[in-house]
MARBA-3410 file (N, C-alpha, C, O; in Angstrom, 1 decimal):
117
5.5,18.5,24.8,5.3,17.3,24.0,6.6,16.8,23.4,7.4,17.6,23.0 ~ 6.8,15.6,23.5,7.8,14.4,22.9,7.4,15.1,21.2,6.2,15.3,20.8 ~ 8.8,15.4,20.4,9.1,14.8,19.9,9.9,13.6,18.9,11.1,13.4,19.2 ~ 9.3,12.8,17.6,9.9,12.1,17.1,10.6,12.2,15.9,9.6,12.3,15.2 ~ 11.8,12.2,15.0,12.0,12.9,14.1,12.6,12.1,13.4,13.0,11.0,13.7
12.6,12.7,11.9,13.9,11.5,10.9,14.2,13.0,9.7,13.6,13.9,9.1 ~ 15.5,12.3,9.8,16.7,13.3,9.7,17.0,13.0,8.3,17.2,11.8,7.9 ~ 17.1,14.3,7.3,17.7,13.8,5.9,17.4,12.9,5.4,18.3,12.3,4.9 ~ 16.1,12.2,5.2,15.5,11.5,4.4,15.5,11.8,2.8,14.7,12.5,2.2 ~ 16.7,11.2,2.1,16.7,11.5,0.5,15.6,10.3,-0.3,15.4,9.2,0.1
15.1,10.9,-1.3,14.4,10.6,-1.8,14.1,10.9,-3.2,13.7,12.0,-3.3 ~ 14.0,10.0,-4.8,14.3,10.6,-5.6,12.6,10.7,-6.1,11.7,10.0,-5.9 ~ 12.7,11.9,-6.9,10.9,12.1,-7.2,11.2,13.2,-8.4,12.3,13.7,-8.6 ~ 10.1,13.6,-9.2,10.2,14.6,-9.9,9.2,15.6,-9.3,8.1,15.5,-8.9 ~ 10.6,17.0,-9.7,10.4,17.9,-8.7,10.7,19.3,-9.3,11.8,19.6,-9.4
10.0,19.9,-9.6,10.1,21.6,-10.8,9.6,21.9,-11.5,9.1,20.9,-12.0 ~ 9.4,23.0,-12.1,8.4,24.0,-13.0,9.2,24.1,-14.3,8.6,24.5,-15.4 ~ 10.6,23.7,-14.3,11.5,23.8,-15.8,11.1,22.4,-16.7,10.7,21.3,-16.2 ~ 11.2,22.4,-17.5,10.7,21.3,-18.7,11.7,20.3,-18.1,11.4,19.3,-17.4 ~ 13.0,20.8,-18.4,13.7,19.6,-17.5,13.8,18.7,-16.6,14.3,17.6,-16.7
13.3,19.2,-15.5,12.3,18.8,-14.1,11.5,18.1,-14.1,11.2,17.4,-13.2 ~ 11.0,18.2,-15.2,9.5,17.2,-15.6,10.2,16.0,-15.9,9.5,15.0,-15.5 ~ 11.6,15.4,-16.6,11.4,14.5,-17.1,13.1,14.2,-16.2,13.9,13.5,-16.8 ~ 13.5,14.4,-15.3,14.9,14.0,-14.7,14.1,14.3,-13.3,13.6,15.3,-12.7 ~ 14.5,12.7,-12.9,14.4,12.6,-11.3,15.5,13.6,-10.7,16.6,14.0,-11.0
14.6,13.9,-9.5,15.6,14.4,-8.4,15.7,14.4,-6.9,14.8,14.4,-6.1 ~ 17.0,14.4,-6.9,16.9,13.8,-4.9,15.9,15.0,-4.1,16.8,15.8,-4.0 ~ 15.2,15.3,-3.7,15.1,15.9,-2.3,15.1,15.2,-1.3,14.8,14.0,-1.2 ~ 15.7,16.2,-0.2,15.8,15.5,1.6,14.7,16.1,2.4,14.2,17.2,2.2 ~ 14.6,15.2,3.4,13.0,15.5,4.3,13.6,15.3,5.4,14.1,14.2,5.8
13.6,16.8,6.1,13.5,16.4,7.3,12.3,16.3,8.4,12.2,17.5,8.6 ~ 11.6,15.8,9.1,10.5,15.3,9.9,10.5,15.7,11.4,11.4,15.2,12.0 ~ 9.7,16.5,12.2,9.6,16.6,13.5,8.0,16.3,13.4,7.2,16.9,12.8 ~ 7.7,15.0,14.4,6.0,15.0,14.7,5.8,15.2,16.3,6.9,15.2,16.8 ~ 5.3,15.3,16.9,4.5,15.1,18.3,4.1,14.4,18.6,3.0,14.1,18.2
4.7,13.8,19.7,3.9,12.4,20.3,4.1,12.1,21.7,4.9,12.6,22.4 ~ 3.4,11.2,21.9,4.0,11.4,23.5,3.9,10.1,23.9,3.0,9.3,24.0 ~ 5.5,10.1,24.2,6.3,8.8,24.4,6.2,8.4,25.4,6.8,7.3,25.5 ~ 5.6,9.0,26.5,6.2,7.6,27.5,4.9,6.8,28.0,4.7,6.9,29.2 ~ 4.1,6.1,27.2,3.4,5.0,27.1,4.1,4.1,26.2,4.0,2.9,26.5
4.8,4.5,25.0,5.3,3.4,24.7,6.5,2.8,25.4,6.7,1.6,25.7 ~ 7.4,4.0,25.7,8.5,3.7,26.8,7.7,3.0,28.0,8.1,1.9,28.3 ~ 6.7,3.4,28.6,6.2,2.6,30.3,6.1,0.7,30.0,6.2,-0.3,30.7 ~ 6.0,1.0,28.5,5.2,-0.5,28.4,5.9,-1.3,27.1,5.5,-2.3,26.7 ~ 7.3,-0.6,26.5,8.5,-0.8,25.7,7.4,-1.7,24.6,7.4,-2.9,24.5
6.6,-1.0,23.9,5.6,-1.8,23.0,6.0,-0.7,21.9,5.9,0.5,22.3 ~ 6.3,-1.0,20.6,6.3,-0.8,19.5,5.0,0.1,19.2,5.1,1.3,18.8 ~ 3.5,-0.6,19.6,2.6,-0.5,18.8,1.9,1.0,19.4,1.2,1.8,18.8 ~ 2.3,1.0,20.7,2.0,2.3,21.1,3.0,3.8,20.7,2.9,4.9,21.3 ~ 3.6,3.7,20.0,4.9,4.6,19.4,4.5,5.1,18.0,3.6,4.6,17.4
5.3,6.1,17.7,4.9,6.7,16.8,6.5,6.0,15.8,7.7,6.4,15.9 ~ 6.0,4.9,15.0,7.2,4.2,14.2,7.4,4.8,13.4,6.6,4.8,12.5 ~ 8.5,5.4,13.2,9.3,6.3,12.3,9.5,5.4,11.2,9.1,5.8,10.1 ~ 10.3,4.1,11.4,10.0,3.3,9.8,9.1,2.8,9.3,9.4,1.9,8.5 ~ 7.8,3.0,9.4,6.3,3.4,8.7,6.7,5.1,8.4,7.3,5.4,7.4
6.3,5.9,9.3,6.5,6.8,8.8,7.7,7.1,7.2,7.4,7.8,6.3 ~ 8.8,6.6,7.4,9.8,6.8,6.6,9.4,5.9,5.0,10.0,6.0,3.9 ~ 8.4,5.1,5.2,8.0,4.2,4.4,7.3,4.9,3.7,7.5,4.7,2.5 ~ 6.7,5.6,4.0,5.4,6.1,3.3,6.0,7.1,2.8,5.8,7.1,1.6 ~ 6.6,8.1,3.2,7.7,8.8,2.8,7.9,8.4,1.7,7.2,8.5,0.7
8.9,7.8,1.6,9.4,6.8,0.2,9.0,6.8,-1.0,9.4,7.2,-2.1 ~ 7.5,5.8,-0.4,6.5,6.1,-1.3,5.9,6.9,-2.2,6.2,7.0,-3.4 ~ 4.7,7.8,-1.3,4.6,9.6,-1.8,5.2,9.8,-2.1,5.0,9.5,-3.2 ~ 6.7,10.4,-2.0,7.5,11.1,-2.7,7.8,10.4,-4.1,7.5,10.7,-5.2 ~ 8.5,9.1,-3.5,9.1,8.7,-5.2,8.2,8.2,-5.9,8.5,7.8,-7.0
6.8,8.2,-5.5,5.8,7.7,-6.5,5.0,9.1,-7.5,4.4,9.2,-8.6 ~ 5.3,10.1,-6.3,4.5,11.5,-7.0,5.9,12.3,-7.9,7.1,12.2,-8.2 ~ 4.7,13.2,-8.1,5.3,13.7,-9.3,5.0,15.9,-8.8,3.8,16.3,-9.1 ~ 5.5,16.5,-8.5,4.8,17.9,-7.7,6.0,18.9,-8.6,7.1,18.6,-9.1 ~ 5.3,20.0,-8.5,5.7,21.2,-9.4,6.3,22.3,-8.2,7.2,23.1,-8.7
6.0,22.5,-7.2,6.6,22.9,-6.2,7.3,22.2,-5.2,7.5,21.0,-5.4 ~ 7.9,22.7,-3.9,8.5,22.1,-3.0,7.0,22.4,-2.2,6.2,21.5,-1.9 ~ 6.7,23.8,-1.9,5.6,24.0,-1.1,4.3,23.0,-1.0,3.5,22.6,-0.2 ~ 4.5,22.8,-2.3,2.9,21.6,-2.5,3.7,20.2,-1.7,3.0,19.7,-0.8 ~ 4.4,20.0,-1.8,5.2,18.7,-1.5,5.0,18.5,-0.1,4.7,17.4,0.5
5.4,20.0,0.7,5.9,19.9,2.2,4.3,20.1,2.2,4.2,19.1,2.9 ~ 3.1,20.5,2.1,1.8,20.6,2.5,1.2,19.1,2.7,0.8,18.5,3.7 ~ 1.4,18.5,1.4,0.6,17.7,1.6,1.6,16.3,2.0,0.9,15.3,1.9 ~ 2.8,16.1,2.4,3.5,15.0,3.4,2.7,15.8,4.9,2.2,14.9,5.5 ~ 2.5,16.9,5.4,2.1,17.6,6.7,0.7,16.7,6.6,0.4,15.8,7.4
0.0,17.0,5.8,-1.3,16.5,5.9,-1.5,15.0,6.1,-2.5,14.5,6.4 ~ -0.5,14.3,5.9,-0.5,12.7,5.8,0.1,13.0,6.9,-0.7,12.5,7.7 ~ 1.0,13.4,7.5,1.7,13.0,8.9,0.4,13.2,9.7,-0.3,12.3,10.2 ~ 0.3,14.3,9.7,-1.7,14.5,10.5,-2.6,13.6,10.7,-3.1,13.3,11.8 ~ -3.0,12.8,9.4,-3.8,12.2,9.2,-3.9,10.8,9.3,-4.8,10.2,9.8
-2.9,10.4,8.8,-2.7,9.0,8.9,-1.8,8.0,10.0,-1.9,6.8,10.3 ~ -0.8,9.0,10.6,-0.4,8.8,11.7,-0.5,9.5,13.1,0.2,9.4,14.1 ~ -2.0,10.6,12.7,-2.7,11.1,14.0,-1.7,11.8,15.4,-1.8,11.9,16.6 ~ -0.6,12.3,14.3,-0.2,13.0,14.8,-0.3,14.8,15.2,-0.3,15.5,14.2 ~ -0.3,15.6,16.2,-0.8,16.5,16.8,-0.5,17.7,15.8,-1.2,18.4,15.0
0.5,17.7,16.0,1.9,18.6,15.2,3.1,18.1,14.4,4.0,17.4,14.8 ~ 3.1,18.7,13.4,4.7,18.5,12.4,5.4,20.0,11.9,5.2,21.1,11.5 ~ 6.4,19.1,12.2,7.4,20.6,11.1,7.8,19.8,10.3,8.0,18.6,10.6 ~ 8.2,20.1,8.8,8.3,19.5,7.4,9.6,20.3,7.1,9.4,21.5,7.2 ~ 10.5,20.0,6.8,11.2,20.8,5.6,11.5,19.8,4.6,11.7,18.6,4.8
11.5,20.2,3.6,11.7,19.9,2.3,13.0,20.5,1.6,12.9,21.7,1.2 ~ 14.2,20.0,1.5,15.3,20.8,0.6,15.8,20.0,-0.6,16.2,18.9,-0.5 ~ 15.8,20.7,-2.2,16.7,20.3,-3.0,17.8,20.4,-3.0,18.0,21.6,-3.0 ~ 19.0,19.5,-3.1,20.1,20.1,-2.6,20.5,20.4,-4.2,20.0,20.0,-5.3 ~ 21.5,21.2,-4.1,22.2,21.7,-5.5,21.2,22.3,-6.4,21.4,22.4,-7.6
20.2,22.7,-5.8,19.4,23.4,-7.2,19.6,25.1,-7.3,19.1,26.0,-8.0 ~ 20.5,25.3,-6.4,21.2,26.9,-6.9,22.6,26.9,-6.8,23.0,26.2,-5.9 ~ 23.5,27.4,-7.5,24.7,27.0,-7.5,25.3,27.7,-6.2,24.9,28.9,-5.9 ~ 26.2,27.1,-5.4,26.9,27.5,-4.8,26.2,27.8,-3.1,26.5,28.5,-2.1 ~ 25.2,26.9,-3.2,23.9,26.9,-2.4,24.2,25.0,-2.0,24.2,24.1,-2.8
24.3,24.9,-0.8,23.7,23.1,-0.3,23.0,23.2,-0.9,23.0,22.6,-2.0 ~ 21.7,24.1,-0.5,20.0,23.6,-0.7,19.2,24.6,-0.5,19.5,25.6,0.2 ~ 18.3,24.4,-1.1,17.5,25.2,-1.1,15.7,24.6,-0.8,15.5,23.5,-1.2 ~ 14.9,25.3,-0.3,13.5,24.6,0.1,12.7,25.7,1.0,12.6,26.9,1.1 ~ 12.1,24.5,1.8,10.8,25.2,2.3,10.4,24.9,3.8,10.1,23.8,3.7
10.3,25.1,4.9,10.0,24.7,6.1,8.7,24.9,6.7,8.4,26.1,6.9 ~ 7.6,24.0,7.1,6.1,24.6,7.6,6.2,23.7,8.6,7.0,22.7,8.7 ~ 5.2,24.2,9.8,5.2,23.6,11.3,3.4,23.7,10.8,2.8,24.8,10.6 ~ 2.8,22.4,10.8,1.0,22.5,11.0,0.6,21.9,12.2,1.4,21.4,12.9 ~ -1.2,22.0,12.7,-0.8,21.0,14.1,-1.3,22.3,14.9,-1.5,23.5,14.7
-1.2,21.5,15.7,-1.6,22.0,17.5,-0.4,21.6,18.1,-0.2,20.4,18.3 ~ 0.5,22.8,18.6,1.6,22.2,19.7,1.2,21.8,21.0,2.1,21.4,21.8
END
């Protein structure tokens, strides 16, 4: 299976279990693998048959900088479940990283693969 991905998707949202967390935005990055199978949109160079990553990245955007989550894990569950669902995709892998939230660390986070490969 094809697939389609988006790389380092920063995004500012509130994000942690510390009081401070609650009330200071913070960047996390998303990285995206879904499953799709491209060569109908390739045979027929049509947009509408493709799996559009800037929809996908849109919505992204959205959910994230609109929500508000106390884990990373709840975060990466339920963007999986919207990649599933709403763009009927087979399979995803999610990672979710805060960068700088341990010192001396890029990042720190979570990686889940849901789906049928």
């Amino acid at each position: 299976m094809d697939r389609v991905f988006v790389r380092a998707l920063r995004i500012e949202t509130v994000i942690g279990i510390y009081a401070w967390e609650r009330v200071t935005r913070q960047v996390v990055e998303l990285d995206l693998e879904m499953a799709w199978d491209n060569r109908p949109p390739a045979a027929k160079d049509d947009i509408t048959l493709a799996l559009d990553y800037e929809k996908v990245a849109n919505r992204m955007k959205q959910f994230v900088g609109d929500g508000e989550f106390m884990l990373v894990e709840t975060m990466a569950e339920e963007i999986a479940a919207i990649l599933l669902g709403e763009f009927q995709t087979p399979w995803v892998r999610v990672r979710v990283t805060k960068p700088g939230a341990i010192e001396g660390a890029a990042g720190v986070g979570v990686q889940i693969e849901r789906g049928v490969r």
